[in-house]
C-alpha positions, 0 to 999 in steps of 0.5 A, a space after each residue: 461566498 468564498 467560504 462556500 467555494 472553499 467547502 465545495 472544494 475541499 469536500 470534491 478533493 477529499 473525494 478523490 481520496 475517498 475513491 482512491 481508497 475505495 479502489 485500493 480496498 476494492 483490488 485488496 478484496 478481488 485479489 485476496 478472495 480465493 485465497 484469504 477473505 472468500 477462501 472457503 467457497 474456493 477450497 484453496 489451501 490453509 492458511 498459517 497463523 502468520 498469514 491469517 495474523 497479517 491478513 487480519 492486520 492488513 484488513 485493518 489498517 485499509 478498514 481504518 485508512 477508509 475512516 480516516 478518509 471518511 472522517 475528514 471528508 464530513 468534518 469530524 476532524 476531531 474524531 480523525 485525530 484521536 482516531 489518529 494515534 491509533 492508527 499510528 500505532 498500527 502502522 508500526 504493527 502493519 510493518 512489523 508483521 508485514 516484515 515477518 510474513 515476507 521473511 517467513 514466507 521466503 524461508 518457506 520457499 513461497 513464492 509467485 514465480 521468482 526464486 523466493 529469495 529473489 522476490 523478497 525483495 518485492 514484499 520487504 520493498 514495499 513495507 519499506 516504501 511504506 514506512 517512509 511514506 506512512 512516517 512522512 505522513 505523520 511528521 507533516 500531519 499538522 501540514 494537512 495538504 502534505 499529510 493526506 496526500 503522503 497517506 494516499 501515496 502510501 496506498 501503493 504498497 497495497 497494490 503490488 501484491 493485490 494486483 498479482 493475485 486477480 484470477 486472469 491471465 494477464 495478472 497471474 502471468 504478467 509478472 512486474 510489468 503488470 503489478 508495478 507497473 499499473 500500481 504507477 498508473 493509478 497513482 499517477 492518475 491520481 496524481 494528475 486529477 489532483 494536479 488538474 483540479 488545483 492547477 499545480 503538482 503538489 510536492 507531496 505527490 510530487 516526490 511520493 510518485 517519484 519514491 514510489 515509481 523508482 523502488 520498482 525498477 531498483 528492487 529488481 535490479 537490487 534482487 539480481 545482486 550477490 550483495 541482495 542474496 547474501 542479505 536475504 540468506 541471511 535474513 531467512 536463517 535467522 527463522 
């Protein structure tokens, strides 16, 4: 019977993960679709081979972020492992292209609304916070509980930038507020299920929430800094 419980639940708290990651594919596709995974039908502009090379790169780290998940939740614990070291390797290369595609697009005066050299803080900020969640991740990955649930924090520097992108208004125009602050509130309502559900604050989300919720506001402060536009100046000459 004990063992029965501990299946049972292991099986409900691997689901909220699986839908915490469905979701997070679900905001990349609505707010990437005009202008990358249905730009066809929307006749929006061509894309370089830098975006189209990221786009590629970020599809695949969720697509292999949902298998990890999936794999886990039905016991094919193996499989996830080797899985795994792939994945690893990938990471480095969802931060190095994420990195070139903030610089490059910056350089090229791209930007949703903000001078570009003050909003690249938002992109190299997120691949940062991804680093760190995302390595964290893999030096607890033998601490199961740590591990998966500094995986899902990691989920959040998918978001801002998704989030920025869904057609309506409140999202086009809502600036930070909207797309760092509800990136806060999903995860912290992933945070709270999850606190419910084992009557405690897991550490790992603890502090995850806590690095992730703190980048957003320091970013912005950091991007009003001369210290912030010397480095960008100097970061975008170097393309």
């Amino acid at each position: 019977m004990a063992i029965n419980r501990t299946i049972h639940h292991d099986v409900k708290n691997y689901r909220l993960f699986t839908v915490a990651i469905i979701v997070t594919a679900l905001i990349v596709l609505i707010g990437f679709a005009r202008t990358y995974y249905l730009k066809t039908f929307f006749g929006t502009p061509s894309l370089s081979s830098l975006l189209h090379v990221h786009g590629f790169v970020m599809t695949t780290w969720v697509a292999l972020f949902l298998t990890q998940v999936i794999l886990v939740a039905s016991h094919r614990t193996k499989i996830h492992r080797k899985l795994g070291v792939f994945a690893a390797a990938w990471a480095g290369i969802v931060l190095l292209v994420g990195v070139m595609t903030a610089i490059s697009g910056a350089a090229r005066g791209a930007s949703p609304g903000p001078p570009p050299l003050v909003f690249l803080v938002v992109p190299l900020g997120d691949m940062l916070v991804f680093s760190v969640l995302v390595g964290c991740g893999l030096y607890f990955r033998r601490k199961t509980d740590t591990h998966k649930r500094l995986m899902i924090m990691s989920c959040a520097t998918l978001l801002p930038a998704s989030l920025a992108r869904i057609p309506l208004e409140m999202f086009l125009t809502g600036g930070p507020l909207i797309f760092f602050g509800l990136t806060d509130l999903l995860m912290l309502i992933i945070v709270a299920w999850d606190t419910y559900r084992h009557r405690r604050l897991h550490p790992a989300f603890g502090w995850g929430l806590l690095f992730v919720a703190a980048s957003h506001p320091l970013r912005l402060l950091l991007s009003g800094t001369d210290l912030w536009m010397k480095f960008a100046q100097w970061v975008t000459g170097l393309v």
